[in-house]
Structures are given as C-alpha cells and as structure tokens.
N, C-alpha and C positions, 0 to 999 in steps of 0.2 A: 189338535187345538193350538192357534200360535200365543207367543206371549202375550200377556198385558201390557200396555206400555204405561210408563209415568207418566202423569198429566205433565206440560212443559211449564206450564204457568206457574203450581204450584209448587214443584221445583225449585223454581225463582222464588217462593214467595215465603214458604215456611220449612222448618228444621223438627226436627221430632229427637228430644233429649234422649240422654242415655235412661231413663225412668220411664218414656213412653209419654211424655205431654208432648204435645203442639206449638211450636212457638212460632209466632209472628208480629207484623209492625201493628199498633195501633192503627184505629181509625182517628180523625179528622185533624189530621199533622200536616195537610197540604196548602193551605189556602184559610183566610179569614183567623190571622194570625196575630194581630196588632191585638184584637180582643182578650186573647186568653194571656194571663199573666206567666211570666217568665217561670215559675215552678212548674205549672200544668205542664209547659211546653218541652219543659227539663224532662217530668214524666215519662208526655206520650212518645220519647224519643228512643225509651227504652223497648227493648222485645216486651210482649205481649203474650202471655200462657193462654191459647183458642178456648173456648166455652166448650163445654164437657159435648151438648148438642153439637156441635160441627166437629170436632174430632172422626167421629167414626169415618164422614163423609171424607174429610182431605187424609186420614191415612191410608183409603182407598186410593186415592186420587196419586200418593204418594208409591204406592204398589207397597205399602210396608204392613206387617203381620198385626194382628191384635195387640 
C-alpha cells in the first residue's frame, strides 16, 4: 500500500498546535472591508481555532494522528 500524501492546500492553509487544535485564518477578511469597524478587522486578522466538526476532516487532510 503506498503512502498517503498531505493535502497541498491544507498545508498552506492550517497549523495543528502542540495540544492538537486546528488553527487557521478567519473567514470574511478579504473584501467588503470599509463596512466592518477597525476592532472587528483587528480580530479577524488573528488565527482562528477550526470548529470541533471540521477538525477530524483537515487533520486527515493534514496526514496527522488523532
């Protein structure tokens, strides 16, 4: 059986802490920006801990263990 390979995308996209969370960028940081006030935008600029539901999927995606 040959290896699994890491998704390339996700890769690029999220980190998995020394504890086992998920981290990645916010959503809606890209566009339609004048709207949301300068704190929000402070916020969503921080990493982001993934929702408990998508974990399992990208640390698969990730090739990393439970």
């Amino acid at each position: 059986m040959p290896k699994m390979k890491t998704h390339s995308g996700a890769k690029k996209r999220f980190k998995v802490t020394g504890t086992g969370k998920v981290r990645g960028r916010h959503p809606f940081t890209s566009h339609i920006l004048e709207k949301k006030s300068p704190k929000k935008k402070r916020a969503l600029g921080r990493p982001a801990i993934m929702n408990d539901a998508e974990v399992p999927r990208i640390k698969r995606m990730l090739g990393v263990g439970k």
